[in-house]
C-alpha positions as CSV (number, residue, x, y, z in Angstrom):
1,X,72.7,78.3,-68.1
2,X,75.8,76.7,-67.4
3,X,76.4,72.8,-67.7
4,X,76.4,71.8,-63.6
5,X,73.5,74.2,-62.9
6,X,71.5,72.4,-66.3
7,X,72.8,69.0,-65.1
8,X,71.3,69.8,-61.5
9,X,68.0,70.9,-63.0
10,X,67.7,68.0,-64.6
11,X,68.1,65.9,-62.0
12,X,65.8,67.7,-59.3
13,X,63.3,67.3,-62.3
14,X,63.5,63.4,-62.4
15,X,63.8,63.2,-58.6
16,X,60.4,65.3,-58.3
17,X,59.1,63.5,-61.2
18,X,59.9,60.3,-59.3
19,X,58.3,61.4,-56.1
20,X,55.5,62.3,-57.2
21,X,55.4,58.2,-58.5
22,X,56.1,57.1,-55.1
23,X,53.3,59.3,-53.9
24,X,50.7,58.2,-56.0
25,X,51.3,54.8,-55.7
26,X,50.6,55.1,-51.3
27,X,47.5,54.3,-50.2
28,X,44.9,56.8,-49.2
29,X,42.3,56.2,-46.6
30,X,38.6,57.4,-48.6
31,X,36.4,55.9,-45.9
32,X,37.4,55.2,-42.4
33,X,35.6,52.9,-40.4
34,X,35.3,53.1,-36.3
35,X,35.1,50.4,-34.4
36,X,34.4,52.5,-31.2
37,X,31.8,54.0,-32.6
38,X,30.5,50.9,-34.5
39,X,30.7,53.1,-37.8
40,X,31.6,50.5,-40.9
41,X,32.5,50.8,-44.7
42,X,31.9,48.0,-46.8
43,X,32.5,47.2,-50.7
44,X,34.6,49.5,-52.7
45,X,33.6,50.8,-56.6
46,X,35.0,53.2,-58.1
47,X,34.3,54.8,-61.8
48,X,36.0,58.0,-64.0
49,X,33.6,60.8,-65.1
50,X,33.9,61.7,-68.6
51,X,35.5,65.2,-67.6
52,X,38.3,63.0,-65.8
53,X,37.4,62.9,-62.1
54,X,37.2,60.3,-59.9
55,X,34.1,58.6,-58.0
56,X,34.8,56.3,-55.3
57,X,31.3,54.5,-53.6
58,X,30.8,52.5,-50.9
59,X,28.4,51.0,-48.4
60,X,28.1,53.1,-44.8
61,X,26.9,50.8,-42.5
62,X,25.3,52.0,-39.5
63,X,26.0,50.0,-36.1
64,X,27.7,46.9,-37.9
65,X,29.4,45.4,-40.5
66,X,26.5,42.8,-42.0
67,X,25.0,43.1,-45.2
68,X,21.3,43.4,-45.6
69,X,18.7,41.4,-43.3
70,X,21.0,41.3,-40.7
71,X,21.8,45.5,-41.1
72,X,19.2,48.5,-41.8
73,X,19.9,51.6,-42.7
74,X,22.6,50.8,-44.9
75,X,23.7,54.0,-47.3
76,X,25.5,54.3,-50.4
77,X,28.1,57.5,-50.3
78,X,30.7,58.8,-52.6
79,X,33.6,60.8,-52.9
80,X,34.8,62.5,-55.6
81,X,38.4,63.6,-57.0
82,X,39.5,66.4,-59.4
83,X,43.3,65.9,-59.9
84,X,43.7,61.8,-59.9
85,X,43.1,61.3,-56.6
86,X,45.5,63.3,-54.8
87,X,42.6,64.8,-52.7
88,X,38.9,64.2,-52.1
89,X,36.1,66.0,-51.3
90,X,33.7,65.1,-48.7
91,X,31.8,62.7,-48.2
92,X,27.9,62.7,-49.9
93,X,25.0,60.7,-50.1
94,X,23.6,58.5,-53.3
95,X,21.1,56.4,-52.0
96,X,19.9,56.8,-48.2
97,X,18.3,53.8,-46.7
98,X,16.1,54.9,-44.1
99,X,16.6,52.4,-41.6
100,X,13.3,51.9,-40.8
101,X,12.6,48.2,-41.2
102,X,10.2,49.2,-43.8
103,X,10.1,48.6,-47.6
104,X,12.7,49.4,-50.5
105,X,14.4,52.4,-48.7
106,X,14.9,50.7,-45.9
107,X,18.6,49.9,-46.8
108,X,20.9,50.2,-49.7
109,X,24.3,48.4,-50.6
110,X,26.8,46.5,-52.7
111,X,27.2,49.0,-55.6
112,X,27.8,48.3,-59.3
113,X,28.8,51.2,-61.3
114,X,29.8,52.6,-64.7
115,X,29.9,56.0,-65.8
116,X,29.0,56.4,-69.6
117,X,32.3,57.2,-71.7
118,X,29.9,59.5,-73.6
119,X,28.1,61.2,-71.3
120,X,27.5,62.5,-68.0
121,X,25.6,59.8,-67.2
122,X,26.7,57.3,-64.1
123,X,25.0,53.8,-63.2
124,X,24.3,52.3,-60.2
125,X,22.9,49.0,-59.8
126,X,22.4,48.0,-56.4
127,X,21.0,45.6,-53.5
128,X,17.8,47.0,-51.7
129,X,15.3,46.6,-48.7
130,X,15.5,44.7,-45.9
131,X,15.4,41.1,-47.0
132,X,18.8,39.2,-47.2
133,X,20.3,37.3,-50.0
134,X,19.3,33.9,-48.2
135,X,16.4,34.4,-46.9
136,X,15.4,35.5,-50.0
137,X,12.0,34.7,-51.8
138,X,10.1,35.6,-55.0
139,X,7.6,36.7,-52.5
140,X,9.9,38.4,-50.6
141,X,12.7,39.1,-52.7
142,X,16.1,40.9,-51.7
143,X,15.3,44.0,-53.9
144,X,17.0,45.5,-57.0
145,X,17.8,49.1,-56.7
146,X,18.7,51.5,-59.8
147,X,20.1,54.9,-59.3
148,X,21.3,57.2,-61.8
149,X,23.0,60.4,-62.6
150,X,22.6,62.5,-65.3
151,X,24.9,65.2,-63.9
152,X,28.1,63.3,-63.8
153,X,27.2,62.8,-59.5
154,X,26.2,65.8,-58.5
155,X,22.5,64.9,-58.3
156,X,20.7,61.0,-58.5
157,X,17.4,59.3,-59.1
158,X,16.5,55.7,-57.6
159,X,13.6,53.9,-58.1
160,X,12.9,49.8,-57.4
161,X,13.4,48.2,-60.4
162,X,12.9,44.3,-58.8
163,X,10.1,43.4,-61.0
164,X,12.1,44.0,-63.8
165,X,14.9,42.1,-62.9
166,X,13.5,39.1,-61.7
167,X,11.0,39.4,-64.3
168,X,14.1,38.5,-66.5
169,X,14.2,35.1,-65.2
170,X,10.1,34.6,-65.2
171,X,10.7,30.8,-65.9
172,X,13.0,30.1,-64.0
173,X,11.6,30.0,-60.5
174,X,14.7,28.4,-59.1
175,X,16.2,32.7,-59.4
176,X,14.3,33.7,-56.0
177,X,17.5,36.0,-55.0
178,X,19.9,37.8,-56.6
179,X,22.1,40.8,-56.5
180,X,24.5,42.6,-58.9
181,X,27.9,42.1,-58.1
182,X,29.4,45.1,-56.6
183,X,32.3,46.8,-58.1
184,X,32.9,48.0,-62.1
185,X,29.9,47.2,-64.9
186,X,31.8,46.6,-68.0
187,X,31.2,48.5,-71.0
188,X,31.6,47.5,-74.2
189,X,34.3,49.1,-76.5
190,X,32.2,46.7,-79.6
191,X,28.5,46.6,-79.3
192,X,26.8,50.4,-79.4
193,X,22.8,50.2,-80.0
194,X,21.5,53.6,-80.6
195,X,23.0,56.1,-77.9
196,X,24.5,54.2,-75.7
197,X,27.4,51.1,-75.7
198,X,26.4,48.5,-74.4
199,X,26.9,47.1,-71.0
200,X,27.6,44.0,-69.0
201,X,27.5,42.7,-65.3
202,X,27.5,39.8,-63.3
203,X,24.5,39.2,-60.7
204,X,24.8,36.1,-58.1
205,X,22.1,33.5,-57.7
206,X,21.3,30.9,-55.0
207,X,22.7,27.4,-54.8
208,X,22.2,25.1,-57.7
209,X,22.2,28.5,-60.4
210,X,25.2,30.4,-59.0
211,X,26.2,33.4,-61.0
212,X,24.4,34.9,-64.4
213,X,25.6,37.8,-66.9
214,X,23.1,40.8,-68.1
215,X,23.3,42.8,-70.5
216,X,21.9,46.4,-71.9
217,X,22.0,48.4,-74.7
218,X,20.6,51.4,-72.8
219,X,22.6,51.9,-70.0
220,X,20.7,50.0,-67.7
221,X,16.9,50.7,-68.5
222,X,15.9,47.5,-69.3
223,X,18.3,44.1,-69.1
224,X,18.7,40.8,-70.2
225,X,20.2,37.5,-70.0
226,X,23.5,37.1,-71.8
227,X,22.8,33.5,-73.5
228,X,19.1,33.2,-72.1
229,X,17.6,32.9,-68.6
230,X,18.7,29.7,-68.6
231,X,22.3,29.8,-69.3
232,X,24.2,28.6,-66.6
233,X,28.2,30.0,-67.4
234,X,29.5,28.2,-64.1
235,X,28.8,24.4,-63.2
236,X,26.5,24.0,-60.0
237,X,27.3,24.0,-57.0
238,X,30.7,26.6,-57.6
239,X,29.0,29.6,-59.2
240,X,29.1,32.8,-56.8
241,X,29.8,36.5,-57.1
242,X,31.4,37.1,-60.6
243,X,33.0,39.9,-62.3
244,X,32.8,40.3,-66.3
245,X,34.7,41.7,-69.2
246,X,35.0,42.1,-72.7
247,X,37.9,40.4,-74.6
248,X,39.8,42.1,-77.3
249,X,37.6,39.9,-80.1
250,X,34.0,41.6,-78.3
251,X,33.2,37.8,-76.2
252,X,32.4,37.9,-72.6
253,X,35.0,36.6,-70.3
254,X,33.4,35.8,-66.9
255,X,35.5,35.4,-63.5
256,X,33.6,33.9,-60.8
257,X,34.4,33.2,-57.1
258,X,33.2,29.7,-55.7
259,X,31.1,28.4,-53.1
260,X,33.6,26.1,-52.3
261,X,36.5,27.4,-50.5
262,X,38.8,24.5,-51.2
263,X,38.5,25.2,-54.6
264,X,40.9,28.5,-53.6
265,X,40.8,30.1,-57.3
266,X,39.1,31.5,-59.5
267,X,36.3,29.9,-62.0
268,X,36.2,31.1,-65.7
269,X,34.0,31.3,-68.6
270,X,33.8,33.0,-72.2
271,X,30.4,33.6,-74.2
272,X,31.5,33.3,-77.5
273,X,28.9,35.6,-80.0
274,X,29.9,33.2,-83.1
275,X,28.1,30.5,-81.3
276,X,26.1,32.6,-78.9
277,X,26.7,30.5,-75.9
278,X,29.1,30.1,-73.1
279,X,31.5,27.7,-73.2
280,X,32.9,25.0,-70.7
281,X,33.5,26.5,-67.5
282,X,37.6,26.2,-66.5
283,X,39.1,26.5,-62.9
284,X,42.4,28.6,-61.8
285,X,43.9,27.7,-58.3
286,X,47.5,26.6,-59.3
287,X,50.1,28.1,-56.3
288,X,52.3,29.4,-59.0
289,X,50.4,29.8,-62.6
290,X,46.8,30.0,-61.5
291,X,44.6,32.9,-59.8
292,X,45.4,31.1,-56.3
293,X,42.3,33.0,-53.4
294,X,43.5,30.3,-50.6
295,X,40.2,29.1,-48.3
296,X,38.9,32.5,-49.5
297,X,35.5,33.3,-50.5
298,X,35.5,36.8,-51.9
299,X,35.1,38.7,-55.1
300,X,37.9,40.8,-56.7
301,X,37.9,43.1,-60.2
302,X,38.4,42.2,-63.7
303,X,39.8,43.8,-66.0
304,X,41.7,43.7,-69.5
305,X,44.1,46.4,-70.7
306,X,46.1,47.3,-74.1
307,X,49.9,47.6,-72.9
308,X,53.4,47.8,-74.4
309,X,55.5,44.9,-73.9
310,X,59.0,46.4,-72.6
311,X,61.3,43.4,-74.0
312,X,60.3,44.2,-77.8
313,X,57.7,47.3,-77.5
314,X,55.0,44.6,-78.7
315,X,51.8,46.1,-78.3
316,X,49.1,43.9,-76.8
317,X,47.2,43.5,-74.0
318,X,47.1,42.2,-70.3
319,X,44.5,40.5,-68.2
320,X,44.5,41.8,-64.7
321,X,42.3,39.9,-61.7
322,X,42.5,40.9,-58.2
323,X,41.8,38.9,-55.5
324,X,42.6,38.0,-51.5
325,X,45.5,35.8,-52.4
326,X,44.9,34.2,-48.7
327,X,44.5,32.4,-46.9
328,X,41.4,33.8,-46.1
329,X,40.4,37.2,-46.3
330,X,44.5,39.0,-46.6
331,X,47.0,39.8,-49.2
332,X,44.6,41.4,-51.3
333,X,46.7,41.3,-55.0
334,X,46.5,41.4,-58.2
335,X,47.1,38.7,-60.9
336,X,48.3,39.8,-64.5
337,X,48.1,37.7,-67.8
338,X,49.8,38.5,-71.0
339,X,47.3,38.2,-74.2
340,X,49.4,38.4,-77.1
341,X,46.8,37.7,-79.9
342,X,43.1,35.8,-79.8
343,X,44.9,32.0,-79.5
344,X,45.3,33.3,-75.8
345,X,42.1,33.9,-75.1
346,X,40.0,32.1,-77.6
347,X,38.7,29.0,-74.8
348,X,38.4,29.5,-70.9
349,X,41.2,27.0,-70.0
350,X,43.2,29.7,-71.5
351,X,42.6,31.6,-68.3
352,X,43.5,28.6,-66.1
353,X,47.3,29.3,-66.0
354,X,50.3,31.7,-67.6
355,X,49.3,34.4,-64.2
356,X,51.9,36.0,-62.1
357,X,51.1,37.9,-59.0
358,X,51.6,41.5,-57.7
359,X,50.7,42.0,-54.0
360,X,48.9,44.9,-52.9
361,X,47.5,44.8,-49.3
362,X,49.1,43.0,-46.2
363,X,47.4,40.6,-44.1
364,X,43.4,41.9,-43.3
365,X,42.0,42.7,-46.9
366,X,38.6,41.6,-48.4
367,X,37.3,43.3,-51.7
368,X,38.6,45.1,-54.1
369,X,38.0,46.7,-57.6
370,X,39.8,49.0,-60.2
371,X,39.3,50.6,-63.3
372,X,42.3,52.0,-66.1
373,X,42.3,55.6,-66.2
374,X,42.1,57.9,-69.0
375,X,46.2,58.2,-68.6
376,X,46.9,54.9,-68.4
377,X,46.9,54.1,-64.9
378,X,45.0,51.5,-62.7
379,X,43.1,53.2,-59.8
380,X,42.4,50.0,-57.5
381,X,39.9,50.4,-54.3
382,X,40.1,47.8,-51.7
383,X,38.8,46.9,-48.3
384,X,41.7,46.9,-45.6
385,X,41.5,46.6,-41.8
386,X,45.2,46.5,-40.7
387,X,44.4,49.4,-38.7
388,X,41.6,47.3,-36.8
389,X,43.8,43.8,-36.8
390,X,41.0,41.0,-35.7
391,X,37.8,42.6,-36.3
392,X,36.4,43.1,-39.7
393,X,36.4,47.3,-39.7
394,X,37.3,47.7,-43.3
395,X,39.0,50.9,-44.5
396,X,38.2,51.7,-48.2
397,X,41.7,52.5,-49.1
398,X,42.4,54.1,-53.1
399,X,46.1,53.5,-54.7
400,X,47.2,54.4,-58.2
401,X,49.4,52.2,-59.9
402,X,51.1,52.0,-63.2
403,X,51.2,49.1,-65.3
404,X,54.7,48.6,-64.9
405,X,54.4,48.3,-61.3
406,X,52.0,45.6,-61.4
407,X,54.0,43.6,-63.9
408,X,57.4,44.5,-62.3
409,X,58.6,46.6,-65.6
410,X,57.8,43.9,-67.9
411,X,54.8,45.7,-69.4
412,X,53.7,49.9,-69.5
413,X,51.0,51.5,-70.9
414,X,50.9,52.6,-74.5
415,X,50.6,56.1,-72.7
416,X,53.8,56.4,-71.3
């Protein structure tokens, strides 16, 4: 091959090679809603199957946008990908509320998920019935639904597991509602009991408790209280919807949205297993250092990642939060954090400052969640309705993005 002909190859190899970046990182539409025919999608999870494809979830909500009490026939669907999420198949059902006004089935929503990284197995944890989060009672509870698959998707189980749940928190009377927050279960890379590593999430409580952590060592058969049923990880009134994650040391780092708009940021905890308690909740808001959600109540994704610092190829690893930057419900992005060794992470007022911010979504964007791919990637999920400017008809829109696109080159993925 001569020189010019090589040279050319070469570069219609790194222009292709660069294309094919641009095009992963553009948004794809997974679930469209229509506001004509009052046909709404609601809060985005997404998980990776052990044999590399994708699963995106979300809420199909019949006739409106409302959550439970105020919706029925709420479904949970999903959507699977083969090749990275280039393309999808169609649309199928996981958990069919039956819209009938009656009983457990009568609507499901608000997924949690985690597929096991040694099985086929896939969790769901998810909000049932017909009873909403506030009007919620021990008598008449919003219900807890679990659905599982043992067939990486192709097939699941549910049954009502609310008994169990709020059994859980027996004496504490003052837990009369809760719900698992949707989006990614974390699962640990530390703790293993028997078959299955062990996994965390966040479930939101009324006033006065706000948000609690769970835990189980078999993949969501039995749970329990990470600290006690009486922990408390976030100071009353503030505690919300929450997201968790495990630190590089095997603690529990908790990011929590607040009841309390003008908070605008982010509330943080850490359960340290040395002392097997949480610590002293810290708050994030600062306009340039902190986790700023402006007059935004919503819950993001949370998420910590190994990564190669590009300045001195420094290996450690990155803390990543998205969230509605604001103000209100718009410029869904994502916050990164550099975690050099365990002195930045070791208390939660380490998590009050040292973030810088990568914007994802224009104005109309709501929730979001993400998960790091088996090649290093992030594939982020997020509720956008620029299509349908002043209503709220979310699209679920999926986007891959490298680690050096979120952090503007200064960090990459010890894959690349």
């Amino acid at each position: 091959m001569r020189k010019s002909s090589f040279n050319r190859w070469i570069t219609l190899a790194v222009l292709a090679v660069a294309l094919q970046a641009i095009a992963q990182q553009q948004p794809v539409t997974l679930f469209d809603s229509d506001v004509n025919a009052s046909y709404y999608y609601r809060i985005p999870a997404i998980v990776q199957l052990r044999d590399g494809q994708l699963m995106a979830i979300g809420d199909d909500r019949h006739g409106s946008d409302i959550d439970i009490g105020g919706n029925w026939g709420i479904d949970i669907v999903g959507r699977l990908s083969a090749d990275g999420g280039t393309t999808w198949g169609v649309t199928f059902m996981i958990a069919d509320g039956n819209g009938r006004r009656e009983g457990f089935d009568d609507s499901h929503g608000d997924a949690a998920a985690v597929a096991d990284r040694e099985s086929d197995r896939v969790l769901i944890m998810c909000a049932s019935g017909k009873q909403g989060f506030l009007s919620s009672t021990l008598e008449e509870p919003l219900r807890v639904g679990r659905y599982i698959s043992d067939d990486g998707g192709k097939t699941w189980n549910g049954e009502d597991v609310t008994d169990a749940i709020y059994g859980i928190f027996a004496d504490c009377p003052e837990v009369n509602s809760l719900f698992f927050s949707s989006g990614r279960i974390c699962q640990s890379r530390h703790i293993k009991k028997g078959e299955y590593y062990r996994i965390y999430s966040a479930i939101d409580a009324p006033n006065g408790v706000g948000c609690l952590v769970l835990y189980s060592d078999d993949f969501g058969l039995t749970w329990h209280a990470l600290g006690g049923p009486a922990a408390r990880p976030t100071t009353a009134p503030w505690g919300d919807e929450a997201k968790v994650e495990e630190l590089p040391d095997g603690n529990v780092l908790l990011s929590c949205r607040s009841k309390q708009t003008d908070t605008s940021g982010r509330l943080f905890n850490i359960y340290d297993y040395a002392t097997a308690s949480w610590g002293d909740m810290a708050i994030s808001n600062d306009d340039q250092l902190g986790t700023l959600s402006q007059d935004c109540s919503c819950n993001g994704e949370l998420l910590i990642v190994p990564v190669i610092r590009t300045s001195d190829n420094r290996p450690m690893h990155l803390a990543l939060q998205s969230v509605p930057r604001g103000p209100g419900r718009q410029r869904v992005s994502i916050y990164y954090k550099p975690l050099l060794d365990a002195s930045d992470y070791d208390e939660p007022r380490d998590f009050s400052w040292g973030w810088k911010c990568y914007q994802v979504a224009g104005n109309y964007s709501a929730y979001s969640t993400m998960i790091l791919l088996n090649d290093g990637d992030i594939a982020f999920l997020h509720e956008d309705c620029n299509d349908n400017p002043g209503t709220t008809a979310y699209d679920l829109l999926f986007q891959r993005l490298s680690i050096a696109t979120i952090t503007d080159g200064r960090y990459q993925s010890p894959s690349n």
